[in-house]
C-alpha positions in Angstrom: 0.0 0.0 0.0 2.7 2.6 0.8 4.8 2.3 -2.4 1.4 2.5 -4.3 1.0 5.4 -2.5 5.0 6.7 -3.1 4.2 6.0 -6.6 1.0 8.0 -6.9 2.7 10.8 -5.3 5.9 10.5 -7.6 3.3 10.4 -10.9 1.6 13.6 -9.8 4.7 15.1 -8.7 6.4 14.7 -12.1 2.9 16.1 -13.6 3.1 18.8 -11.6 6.7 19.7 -12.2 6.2 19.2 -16.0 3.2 22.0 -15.6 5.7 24.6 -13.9 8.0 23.8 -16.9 5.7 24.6 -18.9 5.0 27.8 -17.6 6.6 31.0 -18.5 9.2 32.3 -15.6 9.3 35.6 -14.3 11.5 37.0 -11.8 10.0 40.1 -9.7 10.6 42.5 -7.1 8.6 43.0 -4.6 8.5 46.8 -5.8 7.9 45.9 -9.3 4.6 43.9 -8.1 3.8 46.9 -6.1 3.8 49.3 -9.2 1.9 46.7 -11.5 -0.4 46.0 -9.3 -1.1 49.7 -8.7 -1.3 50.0 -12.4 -3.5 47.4 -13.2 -6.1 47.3 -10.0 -9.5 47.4 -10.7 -10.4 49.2 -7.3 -8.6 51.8 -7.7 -10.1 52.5 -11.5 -13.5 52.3 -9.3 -12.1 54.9 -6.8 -11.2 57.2 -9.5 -14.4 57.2 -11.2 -15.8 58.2 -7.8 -13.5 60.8 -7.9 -14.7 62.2 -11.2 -18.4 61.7 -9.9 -17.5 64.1 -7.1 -15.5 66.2 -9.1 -18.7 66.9 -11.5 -20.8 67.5 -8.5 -18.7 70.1 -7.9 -18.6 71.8 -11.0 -22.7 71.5 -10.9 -22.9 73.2 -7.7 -20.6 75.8 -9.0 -22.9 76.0 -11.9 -25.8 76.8 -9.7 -24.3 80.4 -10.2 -24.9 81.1 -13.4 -27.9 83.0 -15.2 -31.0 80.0 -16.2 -32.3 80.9 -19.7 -35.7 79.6 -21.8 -36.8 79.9 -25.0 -40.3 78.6 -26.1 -41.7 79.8 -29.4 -45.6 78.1 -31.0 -46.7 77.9 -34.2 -51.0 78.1 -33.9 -53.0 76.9 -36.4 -56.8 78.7 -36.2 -60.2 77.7 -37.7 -62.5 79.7 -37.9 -61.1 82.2 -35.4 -63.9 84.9 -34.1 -62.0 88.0 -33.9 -64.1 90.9 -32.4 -62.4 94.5 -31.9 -63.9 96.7 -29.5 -63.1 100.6 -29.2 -65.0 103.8 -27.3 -66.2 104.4 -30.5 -67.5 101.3 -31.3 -69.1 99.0 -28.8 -72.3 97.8 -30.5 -70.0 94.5 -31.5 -69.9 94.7 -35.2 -67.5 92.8 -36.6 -67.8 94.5 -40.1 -64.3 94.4 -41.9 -62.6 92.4 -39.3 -60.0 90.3 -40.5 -60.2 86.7 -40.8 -57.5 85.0 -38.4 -56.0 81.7 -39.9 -52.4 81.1 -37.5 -50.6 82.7 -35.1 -47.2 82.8 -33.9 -45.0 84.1 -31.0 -41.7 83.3 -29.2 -40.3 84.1 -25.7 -36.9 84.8 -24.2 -37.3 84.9 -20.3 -33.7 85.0 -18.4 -32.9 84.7 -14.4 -29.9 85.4 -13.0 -29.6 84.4 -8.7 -28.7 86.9 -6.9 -29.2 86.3 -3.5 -30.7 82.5 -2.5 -29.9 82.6 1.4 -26.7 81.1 1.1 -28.3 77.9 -0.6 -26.1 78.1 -3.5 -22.8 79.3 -1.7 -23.2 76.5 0.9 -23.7 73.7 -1.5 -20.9 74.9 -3.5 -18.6 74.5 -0.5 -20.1 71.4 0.9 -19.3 70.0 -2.7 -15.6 70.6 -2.6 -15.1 69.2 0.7 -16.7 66.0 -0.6 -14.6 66.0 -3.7 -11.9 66.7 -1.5 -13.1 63.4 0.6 -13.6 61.2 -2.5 -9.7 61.6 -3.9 -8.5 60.9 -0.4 -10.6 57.9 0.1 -8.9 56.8 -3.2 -5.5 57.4 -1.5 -6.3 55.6 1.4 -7.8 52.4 -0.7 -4.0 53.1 -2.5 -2.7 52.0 0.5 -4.8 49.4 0.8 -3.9 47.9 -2.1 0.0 47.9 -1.7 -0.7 46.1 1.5 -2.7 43.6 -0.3 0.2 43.1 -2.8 2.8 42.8 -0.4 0.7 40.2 1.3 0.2 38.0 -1.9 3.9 38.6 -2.7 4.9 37.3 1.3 3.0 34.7 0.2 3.9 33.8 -3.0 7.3 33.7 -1.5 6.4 31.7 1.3 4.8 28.8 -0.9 8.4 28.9 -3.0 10.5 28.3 -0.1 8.1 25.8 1.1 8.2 23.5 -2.2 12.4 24.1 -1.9 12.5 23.1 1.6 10.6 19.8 1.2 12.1 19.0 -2.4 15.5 18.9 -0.3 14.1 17.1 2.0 12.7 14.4 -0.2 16.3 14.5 -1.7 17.4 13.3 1.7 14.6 11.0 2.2 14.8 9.3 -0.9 18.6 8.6 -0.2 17.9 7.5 3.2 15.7 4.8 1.6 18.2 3.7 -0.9 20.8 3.3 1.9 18.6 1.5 4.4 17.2 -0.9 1.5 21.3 -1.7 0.7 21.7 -2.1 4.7 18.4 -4.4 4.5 19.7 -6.3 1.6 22.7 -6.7 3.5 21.0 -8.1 6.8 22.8 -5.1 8.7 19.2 -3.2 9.3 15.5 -4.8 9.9 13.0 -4.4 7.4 10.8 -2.4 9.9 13.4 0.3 10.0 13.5 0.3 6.3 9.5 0.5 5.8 9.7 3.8 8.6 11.7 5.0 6.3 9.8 4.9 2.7 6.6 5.8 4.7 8.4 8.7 5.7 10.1 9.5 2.4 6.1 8.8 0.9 5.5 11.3 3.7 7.1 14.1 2.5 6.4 13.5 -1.1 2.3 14.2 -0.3 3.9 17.1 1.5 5.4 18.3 -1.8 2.5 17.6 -3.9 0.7 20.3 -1.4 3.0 22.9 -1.3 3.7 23.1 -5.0 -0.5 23.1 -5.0 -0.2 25.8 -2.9 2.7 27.8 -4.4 0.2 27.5 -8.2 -2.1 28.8 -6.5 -0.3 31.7 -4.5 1.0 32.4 -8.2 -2.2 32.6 -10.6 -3.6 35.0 -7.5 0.0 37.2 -7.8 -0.9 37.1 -11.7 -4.8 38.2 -11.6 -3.6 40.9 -8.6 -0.8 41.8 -11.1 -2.9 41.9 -14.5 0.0 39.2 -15.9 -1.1 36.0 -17.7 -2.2 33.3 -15.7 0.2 31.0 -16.7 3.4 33.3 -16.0 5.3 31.9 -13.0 6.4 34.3 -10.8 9.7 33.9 -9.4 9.8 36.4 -5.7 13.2 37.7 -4.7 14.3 37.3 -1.5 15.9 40.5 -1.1 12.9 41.9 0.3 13.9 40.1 3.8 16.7 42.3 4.0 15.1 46.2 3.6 16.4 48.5 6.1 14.3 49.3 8.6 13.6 53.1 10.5 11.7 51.5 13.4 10.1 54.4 15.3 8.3 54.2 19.0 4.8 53.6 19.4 3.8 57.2 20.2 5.6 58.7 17.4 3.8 55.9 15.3 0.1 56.9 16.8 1.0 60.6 16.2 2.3 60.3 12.8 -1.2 58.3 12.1 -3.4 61.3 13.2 -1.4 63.8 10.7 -0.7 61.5 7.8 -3.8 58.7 7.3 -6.0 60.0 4.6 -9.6 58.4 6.3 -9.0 60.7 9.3 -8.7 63.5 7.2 -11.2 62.5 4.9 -13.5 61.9 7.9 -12.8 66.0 8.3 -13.8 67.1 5.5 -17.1 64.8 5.5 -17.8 66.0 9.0 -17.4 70.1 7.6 -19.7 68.7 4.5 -22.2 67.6 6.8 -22.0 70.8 9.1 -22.2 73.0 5.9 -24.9 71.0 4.6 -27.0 72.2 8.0 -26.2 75.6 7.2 -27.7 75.4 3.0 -30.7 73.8 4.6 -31.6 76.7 7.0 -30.9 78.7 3.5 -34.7 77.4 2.6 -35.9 79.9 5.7 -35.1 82.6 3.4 -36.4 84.6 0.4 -34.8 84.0 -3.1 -33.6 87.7 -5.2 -32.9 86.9 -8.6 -32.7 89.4 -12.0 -34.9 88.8 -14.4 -34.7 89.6 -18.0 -36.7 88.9 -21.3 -38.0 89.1 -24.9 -41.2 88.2 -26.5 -41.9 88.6 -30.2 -45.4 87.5 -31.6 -47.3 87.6 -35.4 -51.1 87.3 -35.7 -51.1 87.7 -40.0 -53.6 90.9 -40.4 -54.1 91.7 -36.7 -50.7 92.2 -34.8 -47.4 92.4 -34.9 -45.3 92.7 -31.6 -41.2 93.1 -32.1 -38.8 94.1 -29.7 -40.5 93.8 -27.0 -37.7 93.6 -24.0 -37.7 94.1 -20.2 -35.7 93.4 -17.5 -36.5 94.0 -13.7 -35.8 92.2 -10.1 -38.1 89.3 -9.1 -38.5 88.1 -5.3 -40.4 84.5 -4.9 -40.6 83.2 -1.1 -42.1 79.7 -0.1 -44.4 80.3 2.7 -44.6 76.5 3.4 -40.8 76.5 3.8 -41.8 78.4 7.2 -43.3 74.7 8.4 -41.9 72.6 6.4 -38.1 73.4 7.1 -37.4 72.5 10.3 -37.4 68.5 9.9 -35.4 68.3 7.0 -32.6 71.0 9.5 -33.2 68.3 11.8 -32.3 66.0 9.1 -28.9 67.8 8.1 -27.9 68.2 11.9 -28.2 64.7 12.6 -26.0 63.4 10.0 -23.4 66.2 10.7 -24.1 64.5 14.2 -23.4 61.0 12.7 -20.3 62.9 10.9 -18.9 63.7 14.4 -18.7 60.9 16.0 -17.8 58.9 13.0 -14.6 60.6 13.4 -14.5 60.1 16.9 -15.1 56.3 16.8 -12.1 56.1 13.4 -9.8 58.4 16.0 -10.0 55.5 19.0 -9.5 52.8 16.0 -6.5 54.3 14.4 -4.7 54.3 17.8 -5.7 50.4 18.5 -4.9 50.0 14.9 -1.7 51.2 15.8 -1.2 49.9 18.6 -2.0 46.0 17.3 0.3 46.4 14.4 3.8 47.9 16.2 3.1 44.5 18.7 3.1 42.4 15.6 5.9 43.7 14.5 7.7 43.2 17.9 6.2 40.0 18.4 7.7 39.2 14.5 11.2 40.3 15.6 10.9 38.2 18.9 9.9 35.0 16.7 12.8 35.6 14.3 15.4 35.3 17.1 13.4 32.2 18.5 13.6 30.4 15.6 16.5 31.2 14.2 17.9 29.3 17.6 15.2 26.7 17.0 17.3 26.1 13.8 20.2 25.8 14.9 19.3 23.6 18.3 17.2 20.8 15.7 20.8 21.1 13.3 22.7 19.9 16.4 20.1 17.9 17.5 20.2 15.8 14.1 24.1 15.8 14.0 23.6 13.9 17.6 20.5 11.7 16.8 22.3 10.7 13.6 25.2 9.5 15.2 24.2 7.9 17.4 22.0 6.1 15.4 25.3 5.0 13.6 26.7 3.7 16.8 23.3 1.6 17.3 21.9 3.9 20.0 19.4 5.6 18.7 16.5 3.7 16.4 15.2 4.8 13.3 12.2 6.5 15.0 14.6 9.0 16.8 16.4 9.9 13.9 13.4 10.3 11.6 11.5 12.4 14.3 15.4 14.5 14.5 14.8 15.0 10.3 11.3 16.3 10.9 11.9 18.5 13.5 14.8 20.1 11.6 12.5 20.7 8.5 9.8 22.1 10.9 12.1 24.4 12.3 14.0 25.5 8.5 10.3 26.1 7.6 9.2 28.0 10.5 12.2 30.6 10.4 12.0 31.3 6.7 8.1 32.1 7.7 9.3 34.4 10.5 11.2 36.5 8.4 8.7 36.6 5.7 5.4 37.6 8.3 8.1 39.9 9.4 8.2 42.0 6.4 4.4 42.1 6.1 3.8 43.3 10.0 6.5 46.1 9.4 4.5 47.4 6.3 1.1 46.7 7.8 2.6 49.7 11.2 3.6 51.7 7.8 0.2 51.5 6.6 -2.2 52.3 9.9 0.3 55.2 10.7 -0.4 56.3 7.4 3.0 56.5 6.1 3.0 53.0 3.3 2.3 55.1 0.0 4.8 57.8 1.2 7.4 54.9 1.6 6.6 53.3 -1.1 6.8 56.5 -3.8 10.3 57.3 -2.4 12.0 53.7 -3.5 
């Protein structure tokens, strides 16, 4: 059952290693996936038509200033029109000689410029650019979000690669093991037990590479579809990223550099002044409207009346009396969501410093792992080296020195991790104290 099983997993390994041939290979930065994926990501496309949505609403607002102009103009078609003209002179309603109307014509020019709307107009124009304002910082701060989302794939992308090179090596050494046990078998020197621990183990770790090359294709077509590269491209991560220098900065300079430099706090501002302005157009409605007024009407009844050049201009005052009752809910209305504004931003204020907080513990808790297992490495090396010969002087069994080979890959595994998740918890402080897209535009 167990070499059916070794020879399953060999088949699919081979498979599988003939598909990552087949695949086109790619070596990348961890910065060069950072700019393509900023280049290619869908969300931020979405962000930025949000931006140009605000950015119209602005310009409408704005808009609201200028002068409103109509035109209508009818053609009339009459039948049998009774046209009776009535004077001092004549009022006994004869209609002798009047003219036979047939159609009629006219056209009208009516212009209104605002000139005074209770602030209505001002106030929405203001409230519009802080929202516009809002929008393209909302876009920044999903920016961010992306380049921690990148990162993240490519820790992870890079994680899955070590994993498969880690456990191909160890196969290596499992795979000789076997061969020398099944010559030591042969011989009579070792019993067969000891030899089938052995290819159970060596099967072992060959399921364990069929999973981590599974997981490394699929760690890879997600880098590709984050990326906007062809599926198929395999992705090769550089491990220089373990190495970046690092400006490590105290937690209080961290929570202070987060209230001054994260784009959702200040966003959250300028909602909160949109919301407070918005109060103040509402209460606008309390008020009269003052607007000029200008116009021109021309009309042509065929054998009755001509009227040309007829303009006038003047000052028109309209005033809502209903807006005297019907005002005060939808204040109400404006106040509550500049209400809802505020304390939005009070809530995001207490999250950005546990935000902060959680992510500068990560990242000492990564540096504190790193350290741990970098010792872990070096006591299961030694541990091996002593298991192994022992095992050679016959006092060790096989069980002890397989268990010695497993904990050493365990602990190879678990230190290349460390350092990895290390990289991910420093730029995951950047990004909470606001400062990941700053970093990131300076490399």
């Amino acid at each position: 059952m167990n070499k059916r099983i070794a020879g399953l997993a060999i088949v699919l390994g081979l498979l599988t290693s003939g598909f990552l041939q087949a695949q086109e290979k790619r070596p990348i930065t961890l910065n060069e996936a950072i700019k393509l994926s900023l280049k290619n990501s869908k969300q931020l496309k979405y962000n930025q038509a949000k931006v140009e949505e605000a950015t119209a609403a602005l310009k409408e607002a704005v808009e609201k200033r200028l002068p409103d102009a109509k035109v209508s103009g009818s053609y009339l078609w009459l039948n049998n029109a009774n046209i009776e003209v009535k004077s001092k002179n004549n009022n006994s309603g004869n209609q002798s000689g009047t003219p036979e109307v047939s159609q009629a014509m006219y056209g009208i020019l009516n212009a209104s410029l605002p000139i005074y709307t209770g602030g209505r107009i001002r106030y929405g124009i203001e409230s519009s650019r802080y929202l516009a304002e809002a929008a393209k910082l909302d876009a920044d701060n999903e920016r961010e979000e992306v380049i921690q989302k990148t990162i993240e794939a490519y820790i992870n992308l890079y994680k899955a690669k070590s994993s498969v090179s880690l456990v191909r090596e160890d196969l290596a050494e499992a795979q000789q093991r076997v061969k020398d046990f099944s010559n030591l078998e042969k011989n009579g020197l070792l019993a067969r037990n000891d030899l089938l621990k052995a290819q159970l183990q060596a099967s072992n770790v060959e399921l364990a590479l069929l999973d981590a090359e599974n997981n490394w294709q699929l760690a890879n077509v997600n880098m590709n579809l984050l990326l906007g590269l062809p599926e198929k491209t395999e992705l090769a991560p550089d491990s220089a990223m373990e190495n970046q220098k690092l400006n490590v900065k105290t937690l209080d300079e961290y929570v202070q550099l987060a209230y001054m430099q994260r784009k959702d706090i200040a966003s959250a501002e300028l909602k909160k002044k949109a919301a407070e302005t918005g109060v103040k157009a509402t209460k606008g409605e309390y008020y009269p409207s003052l607007s000029l007024t200008g116009g021109y009407i021309a009309a042509d009844i065929p054998k009755v009346l001509t009227v040309t050049n007829a303009v006038n201009i003047g000052a028109g005052v309209s005033y809502n009396i209903g807006s005297l009752w019907k005002t005060k809910a939808k204040v109400q209305q404006a106040e509550a969501r500049a209400k809802q504004a505020a304390i939005g931003e009070s809530v995001l204020n207490d999250n950005i410093r546990l935000q902060v907080n959680q992510a500068y513990l990560n990242w000492l808790s990564s540096q504190k792992k790193i350290d741990v297992y970098a010792k872990a490495v070096e006591q299961a090396t030694e541990n091996y080296r002593i298991v192994k010969n022992k095992y050679n002087n016959s006092l060790a069994t096989t069980t002890d020195l397989l268990d010695a080979d497993v904990a050493g890959l365990q602990a190879r595994m678990n230190f290349v991790f460390a350092k990895a998740d290390a990289v991910v918890a420093y730029n995951k402080l950047l990004q909470e104290s606001g400062l990941l897209d700053e970093i990131e535009n300076n490399k």
